[in-house]
ROPATOR-735148 format. One record per residue (C-alpha): x, y, z; residue number from 1; residue in three letters. Coordinates in nm, 2 decimals. Layout:
# residues N
<pt X="X" Y="Y" Z="Z" pos="NUM" code="ALA"/>
...
# end
This chain:
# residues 327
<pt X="2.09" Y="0.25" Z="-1.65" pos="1" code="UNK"/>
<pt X="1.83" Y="-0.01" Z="-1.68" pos="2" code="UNK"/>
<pt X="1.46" Y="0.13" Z="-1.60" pos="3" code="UNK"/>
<pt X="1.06" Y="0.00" Z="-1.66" pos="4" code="UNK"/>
<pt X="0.86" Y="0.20" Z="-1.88" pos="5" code="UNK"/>
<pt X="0.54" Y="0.21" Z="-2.04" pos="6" code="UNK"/>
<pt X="0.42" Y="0.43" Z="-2.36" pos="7" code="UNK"/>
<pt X="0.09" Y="0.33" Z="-2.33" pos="8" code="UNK"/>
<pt X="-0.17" Y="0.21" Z="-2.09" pos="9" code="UNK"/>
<pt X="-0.31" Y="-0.16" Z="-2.03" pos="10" code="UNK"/>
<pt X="-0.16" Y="-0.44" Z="-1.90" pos="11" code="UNK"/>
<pt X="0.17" Y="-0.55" Z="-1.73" pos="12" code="UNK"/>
<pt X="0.24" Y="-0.69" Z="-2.06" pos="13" code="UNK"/>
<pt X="0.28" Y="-0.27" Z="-2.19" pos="14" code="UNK"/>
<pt X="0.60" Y="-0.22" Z="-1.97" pos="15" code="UNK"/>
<pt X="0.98" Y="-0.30" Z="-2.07" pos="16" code="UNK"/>
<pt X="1.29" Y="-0.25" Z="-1.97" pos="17" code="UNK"/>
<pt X="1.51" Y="0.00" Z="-2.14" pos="18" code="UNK"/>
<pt X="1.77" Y="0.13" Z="-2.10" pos="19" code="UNK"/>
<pt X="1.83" Y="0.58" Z="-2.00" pos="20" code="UNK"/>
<pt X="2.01" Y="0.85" Z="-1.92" pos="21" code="UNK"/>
<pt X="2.11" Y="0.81" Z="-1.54" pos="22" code="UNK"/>
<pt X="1.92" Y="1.13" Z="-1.34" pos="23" code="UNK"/>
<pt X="2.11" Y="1.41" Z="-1.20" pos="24" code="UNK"/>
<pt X="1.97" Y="1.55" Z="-0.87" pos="25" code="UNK"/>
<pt X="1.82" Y="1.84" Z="-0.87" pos="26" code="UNK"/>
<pt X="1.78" Y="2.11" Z="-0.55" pos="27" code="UNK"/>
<pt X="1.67" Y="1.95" Z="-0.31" pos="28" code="UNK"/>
<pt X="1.69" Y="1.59" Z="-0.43" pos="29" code="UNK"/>
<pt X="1.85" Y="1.28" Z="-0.34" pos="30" code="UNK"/>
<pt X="1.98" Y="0.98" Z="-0.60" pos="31" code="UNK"/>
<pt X="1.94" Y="0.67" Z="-0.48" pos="32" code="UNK"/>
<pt X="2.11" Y="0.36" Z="-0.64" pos="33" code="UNK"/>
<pt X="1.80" Y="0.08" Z="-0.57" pos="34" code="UNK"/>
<pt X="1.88" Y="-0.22" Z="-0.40" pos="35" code="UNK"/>
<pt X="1.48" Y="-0.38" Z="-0.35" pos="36" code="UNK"/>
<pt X="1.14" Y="-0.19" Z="-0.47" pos="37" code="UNK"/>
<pt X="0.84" Y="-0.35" Z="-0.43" pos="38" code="UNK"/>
<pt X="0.53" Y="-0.34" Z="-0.63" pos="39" code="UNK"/>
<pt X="0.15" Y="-0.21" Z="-0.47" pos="40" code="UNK"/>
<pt X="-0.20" Y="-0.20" Z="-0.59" pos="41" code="UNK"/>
<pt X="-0.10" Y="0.14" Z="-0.70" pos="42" code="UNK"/>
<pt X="0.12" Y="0.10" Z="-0.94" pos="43" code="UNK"/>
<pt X="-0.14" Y="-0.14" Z="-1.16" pos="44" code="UNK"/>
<pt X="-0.36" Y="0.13" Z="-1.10" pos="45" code="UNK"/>
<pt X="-0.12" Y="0.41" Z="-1.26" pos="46" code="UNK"/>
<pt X="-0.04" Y="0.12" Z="-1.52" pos="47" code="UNK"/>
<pt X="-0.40" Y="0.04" Z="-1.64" pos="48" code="UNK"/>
<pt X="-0.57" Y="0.41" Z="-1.55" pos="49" code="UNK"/>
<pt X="-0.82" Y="0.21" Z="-1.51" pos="50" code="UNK"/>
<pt X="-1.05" Y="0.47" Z="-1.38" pos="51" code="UNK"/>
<pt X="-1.09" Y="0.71" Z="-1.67" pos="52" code="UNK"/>
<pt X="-1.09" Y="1.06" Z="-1.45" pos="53" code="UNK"/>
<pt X="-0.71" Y="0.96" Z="-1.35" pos="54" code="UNK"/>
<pt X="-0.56" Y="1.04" Z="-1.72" pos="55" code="UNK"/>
<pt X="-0.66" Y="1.41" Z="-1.64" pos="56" code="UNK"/>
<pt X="-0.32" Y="1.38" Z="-1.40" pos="57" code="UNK"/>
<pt X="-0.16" Y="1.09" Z="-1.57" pos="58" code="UNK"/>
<pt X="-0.20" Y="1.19" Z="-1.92" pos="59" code="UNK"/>
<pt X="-0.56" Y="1.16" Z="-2.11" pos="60" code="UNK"/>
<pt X="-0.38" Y="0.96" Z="-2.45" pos="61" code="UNK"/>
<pt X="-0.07" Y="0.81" Z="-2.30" pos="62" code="UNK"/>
<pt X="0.12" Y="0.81" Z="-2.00" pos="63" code="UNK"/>
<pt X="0.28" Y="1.13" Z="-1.87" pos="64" code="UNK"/>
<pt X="0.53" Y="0.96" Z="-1.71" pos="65" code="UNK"/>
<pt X="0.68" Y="0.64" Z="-1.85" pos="66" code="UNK"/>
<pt X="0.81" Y="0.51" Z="-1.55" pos="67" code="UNK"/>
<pt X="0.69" Y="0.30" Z="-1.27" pos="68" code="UNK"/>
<pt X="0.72" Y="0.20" Z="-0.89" pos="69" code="UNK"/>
<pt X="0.61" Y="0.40" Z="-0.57" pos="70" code="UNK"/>
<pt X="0.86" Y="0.22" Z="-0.29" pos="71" code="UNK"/>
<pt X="1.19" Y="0.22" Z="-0.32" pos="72" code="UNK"/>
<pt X="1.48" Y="0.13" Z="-0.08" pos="73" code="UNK"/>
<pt X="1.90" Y="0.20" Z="-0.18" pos="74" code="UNK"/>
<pt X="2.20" Y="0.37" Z="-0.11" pos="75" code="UNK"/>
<pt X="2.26" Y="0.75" Z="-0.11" pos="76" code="UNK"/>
<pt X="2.49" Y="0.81" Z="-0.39" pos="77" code="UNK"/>
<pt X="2.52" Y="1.18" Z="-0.38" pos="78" code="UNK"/>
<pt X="2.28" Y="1.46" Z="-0.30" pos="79" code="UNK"/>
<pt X="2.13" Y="1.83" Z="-0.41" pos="80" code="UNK"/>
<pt X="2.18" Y="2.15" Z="-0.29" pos="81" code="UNK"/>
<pt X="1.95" Y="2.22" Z="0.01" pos="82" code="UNK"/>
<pt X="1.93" Y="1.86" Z="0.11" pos="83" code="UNK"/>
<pt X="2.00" Y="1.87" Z="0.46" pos="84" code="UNK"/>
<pt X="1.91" Y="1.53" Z="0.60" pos="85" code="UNK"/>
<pt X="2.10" Y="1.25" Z="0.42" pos="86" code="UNK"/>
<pt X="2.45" Y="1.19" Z="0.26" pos="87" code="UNK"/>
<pt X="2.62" Y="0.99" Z="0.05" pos="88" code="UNK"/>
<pt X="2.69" Y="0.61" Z="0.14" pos="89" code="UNK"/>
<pt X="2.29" Y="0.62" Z="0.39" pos="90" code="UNK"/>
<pt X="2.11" Y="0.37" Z="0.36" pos="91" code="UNK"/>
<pt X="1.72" Y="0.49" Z="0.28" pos="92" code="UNK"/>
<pt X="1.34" Y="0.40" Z="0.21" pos="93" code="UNK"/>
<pt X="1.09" Y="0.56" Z="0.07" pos="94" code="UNK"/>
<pt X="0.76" Y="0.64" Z="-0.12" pos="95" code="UNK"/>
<pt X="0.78" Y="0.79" Z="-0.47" pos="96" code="UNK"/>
<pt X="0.41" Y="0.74" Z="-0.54" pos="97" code="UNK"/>
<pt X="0.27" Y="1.13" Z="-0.48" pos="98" code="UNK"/>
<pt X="0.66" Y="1.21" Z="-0.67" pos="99" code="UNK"/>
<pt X="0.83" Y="1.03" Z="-0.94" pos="100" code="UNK"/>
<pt X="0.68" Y="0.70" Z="-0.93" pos="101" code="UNK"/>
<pt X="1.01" Y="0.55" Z="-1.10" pos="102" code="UNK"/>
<pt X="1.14" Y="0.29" Z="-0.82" pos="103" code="UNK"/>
<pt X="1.15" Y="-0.02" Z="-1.06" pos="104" code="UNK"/>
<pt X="1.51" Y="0.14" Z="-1.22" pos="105" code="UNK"/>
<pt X="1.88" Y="0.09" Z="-1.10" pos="106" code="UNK"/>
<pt X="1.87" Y="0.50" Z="-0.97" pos="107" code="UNK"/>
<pt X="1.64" Y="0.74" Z="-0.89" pos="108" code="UNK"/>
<pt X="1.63" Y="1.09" Z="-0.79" pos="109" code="UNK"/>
<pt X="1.39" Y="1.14" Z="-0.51" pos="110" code="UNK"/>
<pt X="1.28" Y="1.45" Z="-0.36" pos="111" code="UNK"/>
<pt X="1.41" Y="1.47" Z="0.00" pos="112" code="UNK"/>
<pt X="1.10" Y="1.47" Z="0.17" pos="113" code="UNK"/>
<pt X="1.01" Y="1.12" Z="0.01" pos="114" code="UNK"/>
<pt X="1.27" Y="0.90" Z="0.21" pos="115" code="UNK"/>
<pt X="1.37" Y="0.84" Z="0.54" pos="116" code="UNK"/>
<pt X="1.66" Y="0.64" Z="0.74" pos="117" code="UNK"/>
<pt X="1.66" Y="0.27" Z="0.72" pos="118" code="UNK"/>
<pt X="1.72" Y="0.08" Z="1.07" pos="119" code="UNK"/>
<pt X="2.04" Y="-0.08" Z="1.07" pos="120" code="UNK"/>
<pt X="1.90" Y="-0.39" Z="1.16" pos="121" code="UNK"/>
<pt X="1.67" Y="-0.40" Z="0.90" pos="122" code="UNK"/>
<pt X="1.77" Y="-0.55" Z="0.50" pos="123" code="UNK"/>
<pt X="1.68" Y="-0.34" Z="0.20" pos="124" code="UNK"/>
<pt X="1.42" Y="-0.59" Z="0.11" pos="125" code="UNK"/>
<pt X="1.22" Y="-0.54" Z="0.43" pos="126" code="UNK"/>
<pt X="1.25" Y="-0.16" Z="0.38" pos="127" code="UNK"/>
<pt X="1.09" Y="-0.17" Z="0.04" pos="128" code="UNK"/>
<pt X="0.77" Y="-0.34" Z="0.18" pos="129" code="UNK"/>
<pt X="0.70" Y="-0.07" Z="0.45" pos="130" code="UNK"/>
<pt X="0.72" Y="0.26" Z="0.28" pos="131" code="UNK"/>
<pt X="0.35" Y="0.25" Z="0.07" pos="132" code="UNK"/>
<pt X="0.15" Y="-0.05" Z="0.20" pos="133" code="UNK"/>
<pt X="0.24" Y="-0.02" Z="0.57" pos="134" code="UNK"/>
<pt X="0.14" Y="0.35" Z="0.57" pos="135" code="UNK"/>
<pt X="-0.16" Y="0.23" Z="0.46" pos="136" code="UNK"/>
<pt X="-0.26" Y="0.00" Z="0.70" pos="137" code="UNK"/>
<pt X="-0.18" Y="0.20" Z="0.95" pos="138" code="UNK"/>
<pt X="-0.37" Y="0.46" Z="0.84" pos="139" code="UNK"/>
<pt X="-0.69" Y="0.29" Z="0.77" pos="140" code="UNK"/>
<pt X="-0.67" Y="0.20" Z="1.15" pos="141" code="UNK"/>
<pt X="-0.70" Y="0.55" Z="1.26" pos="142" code="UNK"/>
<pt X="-0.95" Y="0.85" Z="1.19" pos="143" code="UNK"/>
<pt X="-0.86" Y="1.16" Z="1.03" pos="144" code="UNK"/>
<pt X="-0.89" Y="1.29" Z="1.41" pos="145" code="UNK"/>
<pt X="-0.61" Y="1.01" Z="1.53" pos="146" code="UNK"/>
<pt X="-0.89" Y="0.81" Z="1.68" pos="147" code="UNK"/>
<pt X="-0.83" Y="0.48" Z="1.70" pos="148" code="UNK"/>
<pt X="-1.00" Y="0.16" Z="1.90" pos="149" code="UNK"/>
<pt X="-0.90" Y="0.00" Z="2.22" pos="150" code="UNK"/>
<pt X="-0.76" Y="-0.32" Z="2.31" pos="151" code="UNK"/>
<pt X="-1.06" Y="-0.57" Z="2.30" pos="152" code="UNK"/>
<pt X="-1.21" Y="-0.40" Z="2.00" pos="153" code="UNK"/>
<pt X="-1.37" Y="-0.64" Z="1.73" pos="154" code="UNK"/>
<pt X="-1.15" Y="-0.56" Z="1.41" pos="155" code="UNK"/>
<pt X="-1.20" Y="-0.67" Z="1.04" pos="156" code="UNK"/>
<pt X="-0.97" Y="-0.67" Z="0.76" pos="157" code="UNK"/>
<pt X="-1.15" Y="-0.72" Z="0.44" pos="158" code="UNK"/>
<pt X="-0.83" Y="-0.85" Z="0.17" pos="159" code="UNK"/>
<pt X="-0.62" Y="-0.98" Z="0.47" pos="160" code="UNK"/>
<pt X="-0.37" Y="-1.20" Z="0.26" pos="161" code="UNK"/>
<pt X="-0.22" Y="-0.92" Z="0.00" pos="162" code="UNK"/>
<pt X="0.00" Y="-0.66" Z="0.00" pos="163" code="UNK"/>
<pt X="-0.15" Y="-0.36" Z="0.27" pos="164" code="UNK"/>
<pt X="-0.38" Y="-0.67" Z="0.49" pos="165" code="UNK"/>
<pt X="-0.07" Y="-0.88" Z="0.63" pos="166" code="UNK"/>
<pt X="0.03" Y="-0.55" Z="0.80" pos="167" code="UNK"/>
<pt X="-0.33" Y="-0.43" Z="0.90" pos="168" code="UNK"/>
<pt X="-0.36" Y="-0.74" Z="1.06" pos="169" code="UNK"/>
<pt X="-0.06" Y="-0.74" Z="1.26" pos="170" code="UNK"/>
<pt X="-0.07" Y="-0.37" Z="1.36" pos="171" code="UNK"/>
<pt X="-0.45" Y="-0.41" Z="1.49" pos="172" code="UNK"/>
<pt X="-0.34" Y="-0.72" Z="1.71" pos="173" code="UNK"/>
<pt X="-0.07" Y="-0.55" Z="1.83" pos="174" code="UNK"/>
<pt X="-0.35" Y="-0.29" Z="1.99" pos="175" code="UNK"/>
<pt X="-0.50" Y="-0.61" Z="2.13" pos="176" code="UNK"/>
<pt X="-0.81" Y="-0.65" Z="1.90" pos="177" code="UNK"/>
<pt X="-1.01" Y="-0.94" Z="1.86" pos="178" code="UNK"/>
<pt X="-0.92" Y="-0.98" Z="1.49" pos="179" code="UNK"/>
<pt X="-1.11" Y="-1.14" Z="1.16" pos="180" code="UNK"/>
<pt X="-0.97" Y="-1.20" Z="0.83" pos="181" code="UNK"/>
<pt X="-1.11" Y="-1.23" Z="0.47" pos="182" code="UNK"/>
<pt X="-0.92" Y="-1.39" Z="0.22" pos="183" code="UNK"/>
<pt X="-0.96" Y="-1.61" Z="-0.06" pos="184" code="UNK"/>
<pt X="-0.97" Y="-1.97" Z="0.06" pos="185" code="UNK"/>
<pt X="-0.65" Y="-2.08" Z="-0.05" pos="186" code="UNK"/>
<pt X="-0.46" Y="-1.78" Z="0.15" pos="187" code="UNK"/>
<pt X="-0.65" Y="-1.86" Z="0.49" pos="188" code="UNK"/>
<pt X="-0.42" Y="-2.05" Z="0.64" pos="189" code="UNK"/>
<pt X="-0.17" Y="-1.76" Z="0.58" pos="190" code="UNK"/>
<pt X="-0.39" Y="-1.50" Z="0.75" pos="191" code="UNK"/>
<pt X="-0.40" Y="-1.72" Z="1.05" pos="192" code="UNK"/>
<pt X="0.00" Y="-1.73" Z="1.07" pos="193" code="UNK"/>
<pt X="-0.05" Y="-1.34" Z="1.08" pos="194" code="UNK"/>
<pt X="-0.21" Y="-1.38" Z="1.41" pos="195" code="UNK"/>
<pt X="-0.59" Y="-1.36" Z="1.33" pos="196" code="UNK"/>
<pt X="-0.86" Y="-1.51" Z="1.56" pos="197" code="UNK"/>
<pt X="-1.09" Y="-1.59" Z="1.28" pos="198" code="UNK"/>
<pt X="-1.10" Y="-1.63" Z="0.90" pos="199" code="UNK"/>
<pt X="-1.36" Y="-1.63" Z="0.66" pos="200" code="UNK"/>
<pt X="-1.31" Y="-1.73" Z="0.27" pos="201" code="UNK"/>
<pt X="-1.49" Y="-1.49" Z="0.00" pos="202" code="UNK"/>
<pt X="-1.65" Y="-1.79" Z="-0.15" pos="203" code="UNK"/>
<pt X="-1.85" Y="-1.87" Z="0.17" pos="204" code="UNK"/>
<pt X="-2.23" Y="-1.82" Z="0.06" pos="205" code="UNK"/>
<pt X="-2.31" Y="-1.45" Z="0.17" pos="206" code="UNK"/>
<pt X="-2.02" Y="-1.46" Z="0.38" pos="207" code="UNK"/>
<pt X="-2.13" Y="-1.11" Z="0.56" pos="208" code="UNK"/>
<pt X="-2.39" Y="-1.26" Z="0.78" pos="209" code="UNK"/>
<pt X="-2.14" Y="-1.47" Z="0.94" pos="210" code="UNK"/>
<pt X="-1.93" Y="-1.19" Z="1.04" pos="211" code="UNK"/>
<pt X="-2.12" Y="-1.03" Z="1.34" pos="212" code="UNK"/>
<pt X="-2.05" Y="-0.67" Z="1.40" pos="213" code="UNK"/>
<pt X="-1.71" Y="-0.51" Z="1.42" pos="214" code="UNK"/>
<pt X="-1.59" Y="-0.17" Z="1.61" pos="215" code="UNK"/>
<pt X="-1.40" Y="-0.12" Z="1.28" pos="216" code="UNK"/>
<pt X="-1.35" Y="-0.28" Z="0.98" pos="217" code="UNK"/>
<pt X="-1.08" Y="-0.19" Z="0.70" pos="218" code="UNK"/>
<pt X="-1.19" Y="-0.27" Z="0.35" pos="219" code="UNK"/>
<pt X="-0.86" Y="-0.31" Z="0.14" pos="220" code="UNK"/>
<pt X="-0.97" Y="-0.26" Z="-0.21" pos="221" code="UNK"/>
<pt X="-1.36" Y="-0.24" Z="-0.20" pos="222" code="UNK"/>
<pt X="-1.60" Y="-0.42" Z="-0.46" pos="223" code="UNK"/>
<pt X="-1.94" Y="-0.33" Z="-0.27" pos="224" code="UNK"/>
<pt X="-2.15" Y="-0.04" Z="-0.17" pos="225" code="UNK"/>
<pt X="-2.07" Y="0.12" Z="0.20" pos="226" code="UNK"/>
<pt X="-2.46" Y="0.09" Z="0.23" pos="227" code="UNK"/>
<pt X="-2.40" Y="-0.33" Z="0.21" pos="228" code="UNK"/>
<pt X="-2.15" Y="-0.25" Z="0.51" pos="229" code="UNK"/>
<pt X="-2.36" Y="-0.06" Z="0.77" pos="230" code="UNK"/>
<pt X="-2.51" Y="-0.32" Z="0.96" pos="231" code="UNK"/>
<pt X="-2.18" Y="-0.48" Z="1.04" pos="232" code="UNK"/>
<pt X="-2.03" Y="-0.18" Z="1.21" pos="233" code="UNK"/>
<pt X="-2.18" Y="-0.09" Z="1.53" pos="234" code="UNK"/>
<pt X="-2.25" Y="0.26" Z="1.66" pos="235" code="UNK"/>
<pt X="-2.01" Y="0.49" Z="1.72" pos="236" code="UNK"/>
<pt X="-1.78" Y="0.20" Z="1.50" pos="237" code="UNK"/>
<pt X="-1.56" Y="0.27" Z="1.16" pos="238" code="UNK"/>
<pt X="-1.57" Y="0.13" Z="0.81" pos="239" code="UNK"/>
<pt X="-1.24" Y="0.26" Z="0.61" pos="240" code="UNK"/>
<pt X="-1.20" Y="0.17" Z="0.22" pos="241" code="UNK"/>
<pt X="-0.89" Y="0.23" Z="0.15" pos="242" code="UNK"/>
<pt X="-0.94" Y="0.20" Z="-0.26" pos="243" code="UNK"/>
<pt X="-1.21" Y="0.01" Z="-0.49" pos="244" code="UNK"/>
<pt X="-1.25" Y="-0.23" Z="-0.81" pos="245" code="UNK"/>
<pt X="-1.44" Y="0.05" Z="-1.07" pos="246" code="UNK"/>
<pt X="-1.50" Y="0.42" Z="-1.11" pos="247" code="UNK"/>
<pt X="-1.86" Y="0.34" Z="-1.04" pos="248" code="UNK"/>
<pt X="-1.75" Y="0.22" Z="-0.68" pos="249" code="UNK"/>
<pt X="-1.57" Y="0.57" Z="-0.66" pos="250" code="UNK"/>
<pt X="-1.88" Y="0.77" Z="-0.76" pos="251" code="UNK"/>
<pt X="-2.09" Y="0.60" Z="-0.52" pos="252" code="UNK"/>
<pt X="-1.85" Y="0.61" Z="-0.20" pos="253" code="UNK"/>
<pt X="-1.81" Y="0.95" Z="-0.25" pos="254" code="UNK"/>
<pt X="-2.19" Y="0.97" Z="-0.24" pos="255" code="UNK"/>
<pt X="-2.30" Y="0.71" Z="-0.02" pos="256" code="UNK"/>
<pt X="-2.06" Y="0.77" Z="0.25" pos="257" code="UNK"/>
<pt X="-2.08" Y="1.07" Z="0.42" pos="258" code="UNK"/>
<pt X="-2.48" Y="1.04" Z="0.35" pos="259" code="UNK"/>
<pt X="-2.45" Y="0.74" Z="0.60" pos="260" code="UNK"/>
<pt X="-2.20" Y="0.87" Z="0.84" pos="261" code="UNK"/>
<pt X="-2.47" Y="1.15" Z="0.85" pos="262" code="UNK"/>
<pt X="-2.78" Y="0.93" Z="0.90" pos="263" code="UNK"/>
<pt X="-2.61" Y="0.73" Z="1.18" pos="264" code="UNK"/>
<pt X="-2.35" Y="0.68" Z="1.49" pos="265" code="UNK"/>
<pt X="-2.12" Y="0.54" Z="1.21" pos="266" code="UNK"/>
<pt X="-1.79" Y="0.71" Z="1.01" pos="267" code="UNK"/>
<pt X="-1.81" Y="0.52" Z="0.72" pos="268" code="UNK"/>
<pt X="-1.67" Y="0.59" Z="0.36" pos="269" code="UNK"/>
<pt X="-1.36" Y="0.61" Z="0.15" pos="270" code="UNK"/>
<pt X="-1.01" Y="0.71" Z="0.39" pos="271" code="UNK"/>
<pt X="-0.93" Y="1.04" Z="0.23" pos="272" code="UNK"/>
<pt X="-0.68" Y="1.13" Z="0.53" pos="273" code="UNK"/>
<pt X="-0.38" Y="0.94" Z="0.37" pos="274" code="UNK"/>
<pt X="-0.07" Y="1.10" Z="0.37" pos="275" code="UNK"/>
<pt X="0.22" Y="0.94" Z="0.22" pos="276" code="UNK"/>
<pt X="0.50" Y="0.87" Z="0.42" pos="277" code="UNK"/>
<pt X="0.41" Y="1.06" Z="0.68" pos="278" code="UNK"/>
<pt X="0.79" Y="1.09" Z="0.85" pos="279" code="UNK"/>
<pt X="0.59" Y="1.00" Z="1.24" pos="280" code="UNK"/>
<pt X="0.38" Y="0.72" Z="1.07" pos="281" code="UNK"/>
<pt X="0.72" Y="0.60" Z="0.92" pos="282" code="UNK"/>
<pt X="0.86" Y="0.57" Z="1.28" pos="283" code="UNK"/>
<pt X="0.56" Y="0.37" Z="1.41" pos="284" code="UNK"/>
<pt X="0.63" Y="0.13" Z="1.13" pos="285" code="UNK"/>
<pt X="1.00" Y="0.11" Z="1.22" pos="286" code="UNK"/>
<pt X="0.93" Y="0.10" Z="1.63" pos="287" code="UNK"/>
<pt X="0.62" Y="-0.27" Z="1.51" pos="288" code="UNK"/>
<pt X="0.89" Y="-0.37" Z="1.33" pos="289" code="UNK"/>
<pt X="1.19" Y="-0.38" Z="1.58" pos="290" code="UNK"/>
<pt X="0.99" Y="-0.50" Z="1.88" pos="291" code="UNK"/>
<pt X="0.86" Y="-0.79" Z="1.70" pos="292" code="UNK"/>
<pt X="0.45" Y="-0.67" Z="1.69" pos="293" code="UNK"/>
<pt X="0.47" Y="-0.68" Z="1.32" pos="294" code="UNK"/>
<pt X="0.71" Y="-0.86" Z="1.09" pos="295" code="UNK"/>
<pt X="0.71" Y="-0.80" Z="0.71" pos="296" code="UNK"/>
<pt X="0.61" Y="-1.08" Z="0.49" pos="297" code="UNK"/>
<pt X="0.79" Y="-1.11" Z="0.14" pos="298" code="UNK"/>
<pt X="0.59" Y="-1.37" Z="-0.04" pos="299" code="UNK"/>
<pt X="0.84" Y="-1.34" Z="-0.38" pos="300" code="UNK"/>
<pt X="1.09" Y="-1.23" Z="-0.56" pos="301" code="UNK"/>
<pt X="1.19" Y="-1.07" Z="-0.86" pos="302" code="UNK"/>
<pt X="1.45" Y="-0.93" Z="-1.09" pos="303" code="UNK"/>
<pt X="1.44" Y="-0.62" Z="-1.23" pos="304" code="UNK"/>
<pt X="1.49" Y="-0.75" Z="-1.59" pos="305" code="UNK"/>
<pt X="1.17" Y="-0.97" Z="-1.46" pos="306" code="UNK"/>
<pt X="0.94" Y="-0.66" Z="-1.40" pos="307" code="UNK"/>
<pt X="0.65" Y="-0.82" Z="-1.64" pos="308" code="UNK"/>
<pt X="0.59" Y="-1.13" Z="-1.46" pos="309" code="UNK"/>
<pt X="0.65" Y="-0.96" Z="-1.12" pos="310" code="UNK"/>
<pt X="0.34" Y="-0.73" Z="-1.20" pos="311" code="UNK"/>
<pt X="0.14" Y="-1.01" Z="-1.38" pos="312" code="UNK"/>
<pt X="0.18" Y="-1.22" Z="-1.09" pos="313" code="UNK"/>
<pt X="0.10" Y="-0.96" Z="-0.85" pos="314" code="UNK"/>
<pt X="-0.24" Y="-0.86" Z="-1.08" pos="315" code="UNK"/>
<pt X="-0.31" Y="-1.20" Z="-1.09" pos="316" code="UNK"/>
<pt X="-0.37" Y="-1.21" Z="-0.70" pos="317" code="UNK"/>
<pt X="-0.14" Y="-1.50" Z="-0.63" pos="318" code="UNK"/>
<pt X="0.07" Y="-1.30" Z="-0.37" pos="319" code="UNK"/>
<pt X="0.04" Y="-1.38" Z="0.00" pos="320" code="UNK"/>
<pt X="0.22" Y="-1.04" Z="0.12" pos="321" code="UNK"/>
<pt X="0.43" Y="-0.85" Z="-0.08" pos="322" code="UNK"/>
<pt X="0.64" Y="-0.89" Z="-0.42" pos="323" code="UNK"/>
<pt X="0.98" Y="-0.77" Z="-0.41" pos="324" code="UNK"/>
<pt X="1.22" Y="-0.63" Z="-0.72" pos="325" code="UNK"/>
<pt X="1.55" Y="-0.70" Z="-0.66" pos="326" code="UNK"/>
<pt X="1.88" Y="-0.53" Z="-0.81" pos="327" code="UNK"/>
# end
């Protein structure tokens, strides 16, 4: 079977497509033959380790794991022993990204807890946006508690046009909030189809002090300090990072935000409550998604055999949504 793999770390330019040994299930495993994956932040991330601590998991010289791709939707082709919960010929989605990580190949063999049921009225290429990104946003609109804000709530996505924003957006108007979204300038006009009030471009001078304050604010892939965040989130009021730019960023989150949450009315920091496809999370998404309250956005697509430019364009930051592999 055709696959993408990488023996070393950098750029998209690393991977390839090569051809291996289909897998076997294992106990407890499903194999899947792929029909649409789609490619997240976190798959550059695993790509590049670009954060140095990561190769302690990844592999400090060289990738561990040679394969890529966190969602993943296909076919049940056969199953495991102990799997109780899917059989050949369902259709299922799911996140590989705390498993295999190996979505971008014709088959994988995914651990049964990693997938769920795809609605029937739902195409594999819709599935494959949900299972990583949605979480996400959804996720990053909660606290660790299950907290979340009310309708009339002032709510800002930070990153609003990419692949986990589109459905932050959506999700937090469907709660009827009072929405803002940031976005590079060219992309703003694609935040507003998404149903945001207002949208403010990243090359607007300083663009902070035009924001006003915000009951909660969802910073997609953070480049500044929590500190430069605190006066835009009002008492009692949420800032959520859901990942950053450097390892410096890292160290100083981890620092800076529960020392703030402490000094003030304010929960602000890095969102360290994520749980992958969390199976009730993964209904939520399916229940937006049927009544209309959120609609998945595929900005392109891909081939398999096309992996490279598929992650080169994504890296580049061209995508409005999300970038599908297709099979």
């Amino acid at each position: 079977m055709k696959a993408a793999v990488h023996d070393t770390y950098g750029p998209p330019d690393v991977v390839r497509i090569e051809e291996i040994d289909k897998p076997v299930p294992k106990a407890g495993d499903v194999l899947v033959e792929v029909r649409a994956a789609s490619v997240n932040r976190a798959d550059l991330d695993t790509l590049y380790a670009r954060w140095k601590f990561l190769r302690l998991f990844l592999g400090v010289r060289r990738p561990r794991n040679r394969r890529l791709g966190a969602d993943v939707a296909g076919v049940v082709e056969s199953v495991g022993s102990d799997v109780t919960r899917f059989k050949p010929g369902d259709r299922v989605f799911g996140d590989l990204y705390s498993s295999t990580q190996d979505a971008f190949s014709e088959f994988v063999a995914a651990p049964e807890k990693a997938l769920a049921l795809i609605p029937d009225e739902m195409s594999f290429e819709d599935a494959a946006t949900l299972p990583h990104s949605g979480i996400l946003a959804l996720q990053g609109l909660r606290r660790r508690n299950g907290s979340t804000f009310g309708a009339g709530a002032r709510v800002l996505i930070v990153g609003a046009s990419g692949s986990v924003g589109p459905f932050a957006v959506q999700i937090a108007k469907s709660r009827g909030a009072h929405v803002t979204g940031v976005a590079s300038e060219a992309k703003l006009d694609f935040v507003r189809s998404l149903g945001a009030d207002e949208v403010v471009g990243y090359a607007t001078p300083d663009y902070r002090k035009t924001l006003g304050r915000y009951d909660w604010i969802v910073d997609v892939n953070a480049h500044d300090s929590v500190l430069s965040w605190r006066g835009l989130v009002k008492p009692g009021g949420v800032y959520a990072a859901l990942g950053g730019d450097s390892a410096a960023w890292f160290a100083k989150v981890l620092v800076q935000g529960p020392a703030v949450s402490l000094a003030t009315r304010k929960h602000m920091g890095l969102m360290l409550h994520w749980k992958p496809f969390n199976l009730d999370d993964v209904e939520e998404l399916k229940r937006l998604t049927k009544s209309g309250e959120m609609r998945t956005i595929i900005d392109r697509r891909f081939a398999l055999t096309e992996i490279v430019d598929a992650l080169r364009y994504f890296d580049d930051g061209h995508a409005r949504g999300k970038v599908i592999i297709t099979f």
